[in-house]
C-alpha positions as CSV (number, residue, x, y, z in Angstrom):
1,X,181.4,87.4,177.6
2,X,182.3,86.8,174.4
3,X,179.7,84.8,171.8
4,X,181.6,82.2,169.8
5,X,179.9,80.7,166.8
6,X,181.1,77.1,165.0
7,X,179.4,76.0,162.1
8,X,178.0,72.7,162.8
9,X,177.8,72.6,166.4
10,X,174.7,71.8,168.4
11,X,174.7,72.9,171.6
12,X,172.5,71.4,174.3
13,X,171.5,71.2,178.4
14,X,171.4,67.4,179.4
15,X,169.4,65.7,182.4
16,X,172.1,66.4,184.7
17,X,172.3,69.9,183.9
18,X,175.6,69.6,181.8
19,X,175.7,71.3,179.0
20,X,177.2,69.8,175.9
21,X,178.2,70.2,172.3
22,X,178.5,67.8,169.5
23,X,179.5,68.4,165.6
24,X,176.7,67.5,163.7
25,X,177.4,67.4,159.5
26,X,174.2,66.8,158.0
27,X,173.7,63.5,156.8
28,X,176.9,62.2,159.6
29,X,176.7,61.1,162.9
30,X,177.4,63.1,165.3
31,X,180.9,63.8,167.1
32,X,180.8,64.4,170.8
33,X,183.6,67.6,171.7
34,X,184.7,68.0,174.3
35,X,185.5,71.0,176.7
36,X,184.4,74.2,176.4
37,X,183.9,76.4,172.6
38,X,187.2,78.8,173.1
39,X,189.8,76.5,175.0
40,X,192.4,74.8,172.8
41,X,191.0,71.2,173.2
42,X,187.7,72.0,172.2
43,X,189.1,73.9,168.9
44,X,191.7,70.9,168.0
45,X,188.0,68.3,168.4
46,X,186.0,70.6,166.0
47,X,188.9,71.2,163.4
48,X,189.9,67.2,163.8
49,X,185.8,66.3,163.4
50,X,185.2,69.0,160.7
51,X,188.5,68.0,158.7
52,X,187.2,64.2,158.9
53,X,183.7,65.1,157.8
54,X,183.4,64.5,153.8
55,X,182.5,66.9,151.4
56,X,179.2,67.6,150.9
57,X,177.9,68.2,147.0
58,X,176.4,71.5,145.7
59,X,172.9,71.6,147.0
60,X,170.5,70.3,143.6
61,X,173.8,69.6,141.9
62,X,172.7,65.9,141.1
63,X,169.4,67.2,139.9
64,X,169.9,70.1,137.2
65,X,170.7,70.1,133.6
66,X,174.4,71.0,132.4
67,X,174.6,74.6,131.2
68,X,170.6,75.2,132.3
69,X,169.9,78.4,134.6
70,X,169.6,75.5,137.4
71,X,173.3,74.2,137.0
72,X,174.9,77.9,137.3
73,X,172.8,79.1,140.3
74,X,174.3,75.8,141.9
75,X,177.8,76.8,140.8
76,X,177.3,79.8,141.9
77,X,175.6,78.9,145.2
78,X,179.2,76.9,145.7
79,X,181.8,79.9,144.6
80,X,183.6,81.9,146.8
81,X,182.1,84.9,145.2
82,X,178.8,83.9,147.0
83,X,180.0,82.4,150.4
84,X,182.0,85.9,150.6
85,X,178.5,87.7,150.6
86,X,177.0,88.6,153.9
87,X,174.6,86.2,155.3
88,X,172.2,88.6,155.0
89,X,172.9,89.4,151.1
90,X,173.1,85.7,151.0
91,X,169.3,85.2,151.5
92,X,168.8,88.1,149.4
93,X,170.1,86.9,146.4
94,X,168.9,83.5,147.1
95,X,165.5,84.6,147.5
96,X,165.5,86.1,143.7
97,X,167.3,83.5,142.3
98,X,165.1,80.6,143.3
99,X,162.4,82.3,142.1
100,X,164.4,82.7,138.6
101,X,165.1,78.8,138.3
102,X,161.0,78.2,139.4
103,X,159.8,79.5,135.7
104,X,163.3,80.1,133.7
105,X,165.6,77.1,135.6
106,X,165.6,74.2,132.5
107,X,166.5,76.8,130.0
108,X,170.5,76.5,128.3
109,X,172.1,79.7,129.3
110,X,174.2,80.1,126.3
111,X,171.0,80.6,124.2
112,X,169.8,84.0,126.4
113,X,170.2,87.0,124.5
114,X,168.8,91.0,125.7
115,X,165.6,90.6,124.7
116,X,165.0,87.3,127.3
117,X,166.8,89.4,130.1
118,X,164.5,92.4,129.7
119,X,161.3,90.1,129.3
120,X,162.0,88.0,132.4
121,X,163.1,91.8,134.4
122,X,160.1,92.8,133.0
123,X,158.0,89.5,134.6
124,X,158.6,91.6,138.0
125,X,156.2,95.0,138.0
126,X,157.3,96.5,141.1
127,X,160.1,98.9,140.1
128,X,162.2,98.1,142.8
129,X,162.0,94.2,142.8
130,X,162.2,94.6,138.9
131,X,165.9,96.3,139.3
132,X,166.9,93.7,142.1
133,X,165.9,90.6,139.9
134,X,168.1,92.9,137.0
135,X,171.1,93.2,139.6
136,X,171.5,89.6,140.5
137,X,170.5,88.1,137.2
138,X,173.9,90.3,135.4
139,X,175.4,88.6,139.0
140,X,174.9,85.4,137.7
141,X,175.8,86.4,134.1
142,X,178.8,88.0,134.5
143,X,179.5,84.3,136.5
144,X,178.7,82.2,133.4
145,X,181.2,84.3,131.4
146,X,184.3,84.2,134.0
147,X,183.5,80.1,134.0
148,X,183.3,80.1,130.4
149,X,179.7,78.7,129.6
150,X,179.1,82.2,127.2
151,X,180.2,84.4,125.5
152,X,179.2,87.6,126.0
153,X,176.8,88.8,128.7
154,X,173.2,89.5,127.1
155,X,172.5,91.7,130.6
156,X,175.2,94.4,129.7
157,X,172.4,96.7,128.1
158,X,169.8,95.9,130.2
159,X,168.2,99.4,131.5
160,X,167.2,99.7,135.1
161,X,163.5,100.1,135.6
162,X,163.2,104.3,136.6
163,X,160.9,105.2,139.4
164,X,160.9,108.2,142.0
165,X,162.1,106.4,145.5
166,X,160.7,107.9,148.6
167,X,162.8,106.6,151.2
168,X,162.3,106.0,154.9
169,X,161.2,109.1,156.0
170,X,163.7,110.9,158.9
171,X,162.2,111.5,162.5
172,X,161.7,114.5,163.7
173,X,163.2,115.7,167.3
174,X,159.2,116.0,168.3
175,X,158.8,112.3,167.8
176,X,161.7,111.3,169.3
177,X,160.3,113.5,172.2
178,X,157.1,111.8,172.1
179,X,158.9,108.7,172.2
180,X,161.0,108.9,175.1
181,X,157.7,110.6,176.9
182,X,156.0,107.5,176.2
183,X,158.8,104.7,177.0
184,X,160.5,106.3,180.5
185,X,164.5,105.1,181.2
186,X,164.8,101.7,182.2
187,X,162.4,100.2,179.4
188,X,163.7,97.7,176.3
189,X,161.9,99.9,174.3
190,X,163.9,103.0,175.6
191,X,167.6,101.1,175.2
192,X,166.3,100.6,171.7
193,X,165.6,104.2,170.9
194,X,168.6,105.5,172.9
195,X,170.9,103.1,170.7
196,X,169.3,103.7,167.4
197,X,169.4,107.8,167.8
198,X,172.9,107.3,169.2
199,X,175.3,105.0,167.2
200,X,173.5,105.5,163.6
201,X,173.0,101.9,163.2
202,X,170.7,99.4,160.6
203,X,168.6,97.3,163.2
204,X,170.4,94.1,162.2
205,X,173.6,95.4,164.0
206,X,171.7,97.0,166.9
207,X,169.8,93.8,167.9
208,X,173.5,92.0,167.7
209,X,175.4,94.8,170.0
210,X,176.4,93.2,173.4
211,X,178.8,93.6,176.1
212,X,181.4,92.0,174.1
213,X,181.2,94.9,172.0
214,X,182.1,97.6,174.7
215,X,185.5,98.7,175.4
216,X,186.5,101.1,177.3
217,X,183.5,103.2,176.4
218,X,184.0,102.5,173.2
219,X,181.7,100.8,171.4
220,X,183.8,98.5,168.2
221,X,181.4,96.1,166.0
222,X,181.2,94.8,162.1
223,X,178.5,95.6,160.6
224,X,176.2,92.7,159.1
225,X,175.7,93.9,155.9
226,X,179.4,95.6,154.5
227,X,181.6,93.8,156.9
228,X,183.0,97.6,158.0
229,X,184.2,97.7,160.8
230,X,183.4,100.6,163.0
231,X,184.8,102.2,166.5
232,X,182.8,104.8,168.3
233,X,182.3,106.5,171.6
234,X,179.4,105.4,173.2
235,X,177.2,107.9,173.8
236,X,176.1,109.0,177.2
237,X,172.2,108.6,176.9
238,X,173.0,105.0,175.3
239,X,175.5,104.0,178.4
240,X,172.8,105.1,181.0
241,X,170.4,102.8,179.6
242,X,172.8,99.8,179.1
243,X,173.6,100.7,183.1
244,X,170.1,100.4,184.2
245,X,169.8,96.2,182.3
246,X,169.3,93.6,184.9
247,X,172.3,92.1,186.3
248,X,173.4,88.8,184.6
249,X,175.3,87.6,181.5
250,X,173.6,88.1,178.3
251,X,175.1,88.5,175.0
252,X,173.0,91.3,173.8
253,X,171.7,94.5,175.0
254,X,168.4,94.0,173.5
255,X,166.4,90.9,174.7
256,X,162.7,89.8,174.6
257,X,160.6,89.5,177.7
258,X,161.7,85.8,178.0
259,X,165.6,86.8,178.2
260,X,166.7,85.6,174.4
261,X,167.9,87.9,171.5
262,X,165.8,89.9,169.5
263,X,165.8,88.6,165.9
264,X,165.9,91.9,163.5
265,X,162.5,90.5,161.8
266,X,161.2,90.4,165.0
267,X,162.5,93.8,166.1
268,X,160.6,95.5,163.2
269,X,157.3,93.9,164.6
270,X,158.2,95.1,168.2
271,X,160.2,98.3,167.5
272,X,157.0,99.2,165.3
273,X,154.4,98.6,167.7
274,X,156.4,100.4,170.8
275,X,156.3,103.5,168.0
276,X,152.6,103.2,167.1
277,X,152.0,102.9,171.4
278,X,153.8,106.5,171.1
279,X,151.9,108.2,168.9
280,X,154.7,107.7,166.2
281,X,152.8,108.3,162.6
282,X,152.8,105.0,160.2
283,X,156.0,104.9,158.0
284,X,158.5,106.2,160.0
285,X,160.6,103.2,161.1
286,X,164.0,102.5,162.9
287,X,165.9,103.5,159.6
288,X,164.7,106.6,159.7
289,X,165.9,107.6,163.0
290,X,169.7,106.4,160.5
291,X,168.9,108.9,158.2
292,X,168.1,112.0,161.0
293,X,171.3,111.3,162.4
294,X,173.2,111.2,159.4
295,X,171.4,114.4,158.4
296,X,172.4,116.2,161.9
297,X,176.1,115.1,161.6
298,X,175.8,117.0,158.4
299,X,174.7,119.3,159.8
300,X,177.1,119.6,162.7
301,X,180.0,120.7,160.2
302,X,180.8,116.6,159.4
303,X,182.8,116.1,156.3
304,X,181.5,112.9,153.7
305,X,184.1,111.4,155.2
306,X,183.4,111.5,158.6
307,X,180.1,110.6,158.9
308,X,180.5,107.5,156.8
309,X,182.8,106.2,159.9
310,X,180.5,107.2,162.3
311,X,177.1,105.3,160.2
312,X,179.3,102.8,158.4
313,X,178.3,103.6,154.6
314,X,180.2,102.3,151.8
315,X,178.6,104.4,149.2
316,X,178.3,108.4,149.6
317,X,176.2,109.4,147.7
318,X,173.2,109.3,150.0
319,X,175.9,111.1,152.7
320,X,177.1,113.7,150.0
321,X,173.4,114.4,149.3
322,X,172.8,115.3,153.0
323,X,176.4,117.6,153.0
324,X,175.1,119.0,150.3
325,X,171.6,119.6,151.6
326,X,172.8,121.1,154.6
327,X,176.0,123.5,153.3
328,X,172.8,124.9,150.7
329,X,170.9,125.6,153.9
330,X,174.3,127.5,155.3
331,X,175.0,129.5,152.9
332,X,171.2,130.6,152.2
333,X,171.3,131.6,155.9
334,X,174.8,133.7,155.1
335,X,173.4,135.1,152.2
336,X,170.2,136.7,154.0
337,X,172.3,137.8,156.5
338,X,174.6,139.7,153.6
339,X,171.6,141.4,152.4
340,X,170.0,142.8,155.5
341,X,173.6,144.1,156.3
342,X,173.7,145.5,153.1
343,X,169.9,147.0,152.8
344,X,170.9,148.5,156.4
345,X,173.7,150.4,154.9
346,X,171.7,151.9,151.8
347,X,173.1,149.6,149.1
348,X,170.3,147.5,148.4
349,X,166.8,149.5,148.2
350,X,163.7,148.4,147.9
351,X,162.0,148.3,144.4
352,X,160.3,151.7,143.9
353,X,156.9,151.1,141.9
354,X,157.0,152.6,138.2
355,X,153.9,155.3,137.8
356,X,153.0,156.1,134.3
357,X,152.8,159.6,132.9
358,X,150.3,158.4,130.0
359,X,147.2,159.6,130.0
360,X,144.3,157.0,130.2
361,X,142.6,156.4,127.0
362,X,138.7,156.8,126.9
């Protein structure tokens, strides 16, 4: 069954056990549709109601001061540049720049210069937040200089903050063993693990994969945070466990014990606390079993290339780095196996220890 989302539309289960679905704009009344979401008189409703609805203002754009901090996170809130972002990046960026307009919001942007952007990246001491507030601020810059309101962009010198990043730490094929001890076949927790380990995927596409997204054995989905889309075998461990589900229609794989979707904030909570019931250590997450199967398809011989369609990544450095890693660990192994060959034949020799003919002095 195939999951069709509408912006606007409320769906609901009335008295008699009908279900319904009405357009609701916010701040208009609501328009009754009719049918089913899919068929062609439900679509022509919605894109008759929706084309009838008026145009809604940029959220706060009533309230800010022209050419503040305030009016171009509105403007940009309202580009296409934004609404092209991932819902996920969406928040993201959100998240940062409310917290810029909170203390910096009234100020003119056309006054900023490089020593206000490293002062308000500075405000931030974590390394990491400190280079995100950085990232989206030049965002937001580089915004005000394509619509006109400066100049030049004071961010363009701006230094990231440097700091040694750990990572998610990989799994180890002991804890994955430990894991699949603890959580038999059959178990949520299991499907989890088996589809994790098996397609390479970020939890926010794993908690989303359904039925929909199986054809043929083939497993096809876009991922939530590039948009890539990606087409892979599913994997036989990972069809077993999708076999053994409960009969009925659901939309995902992954459910809660009451039958809805698991949110991916939840499914940190819930994948975390099925890995501590296993013995898993603390800081080894569901991104880390990502980054052991990226390492093994390295590994296995797979080119940059190839495991960024089989994990989805849009940048390879992280991929080249594991290549890399693993072609080292190759050609170590070839190399030690050239020099016992060789010391076998007489051409290397071991070192002989020097012995002085000086006497010793008294």
């Amino acid at each position: 069954m195939t999951l069709i989302r509408l912006r606007y539309v409320q769906r609901f289960r009335d008295r008699h056990g009908k279900v319904r679905h009405y357009l609701r704009v916010p701040g208009q009344a609501r328009v009754p549709l009719p049918g089913q979401p899919g068929t062609p008189e439900f679509q022509a409703a919605y894109n008759a109601a929706l084309a009838a609805a008026p145009p809604r203002p940029p959220i706060g754009a009533a309230k800010v001061l022209p050419g503040s901090l305030d009016a171009l996170a509105v403007a940009y809130f309202d580009s296409h540049d934004f609404k092209a972002l991932s819902a996920t990046t969406q928040g993201i960026y959100r998240r940062i720049i409310e917290k810029l307009r909170a203390k910096h919001g009234e100020k003119p942007i056309k006054l900023m210069e490089p020593h206000h952007v490293r002062k308000i990246v500075a405000e931030i001491k974590a390394p990491s937040a400190a280079n995100h507030r950085l990232k989206v601020l030049r965002i937001l810059l580089r915004f005000a200089l394509d619509l006109g309101w400066i100049k030049s962009d004071p961010s363009r010198d701006a230094r990231r903050v440097k700091y040694k990043v750990k990572g998610y730490p990989a799994w180890t094929q002991e804890m994955v063993d430990a894991y699949r001890a603890r959580w038999p076949s059959g178990t949520m927790q299991r499907l989890a693990l088996e589809l994790l380990f098996h397609t390479g995927q970020r939890k926010s596409d794993v908690v989303l994969m359904g039925p929909q997204h199986l054809h043929n054995g083939v497993l096809r989905l876009t991922q939530v945070k590039t948009g890539q889309d990606l087409a892979m075998p599913l994997h036989l461990e990972a069809a077993i466990e999708i076999a053994l589900l409960p009969p009925g229609e659901r939309t995902t794989f992954l459910q809660t014990a009451y039958g809805q979707p698991i949110s991916a904030k939840g499914f940190y909570a819930w994948f975390r606390k099925a890995c501590v019931a296993a013995g898993i250590p603390k800081g080894y997450s569901a991104h880390g079993i990502r980054k052991t199967m990226a390492a093994r398809a390295a590994d296995a011989g797979g080119t940059v290339k190839e495991i960024a369609a089989f994990t989805g990544h849009r940048t390879l450095g992280e991929i080249q780095r594991y290549t890399e890693s693993a072609d080292r660990a190759k050609m170590a192994g070839t190399m030690a196996a050239k020099m016992q060959a060789a010391a076998g034949t007489g051409i290397v020799k071991p070192a002989r220890r020097r012995v002085s003919n000086r006497r010793p002095t008294a």
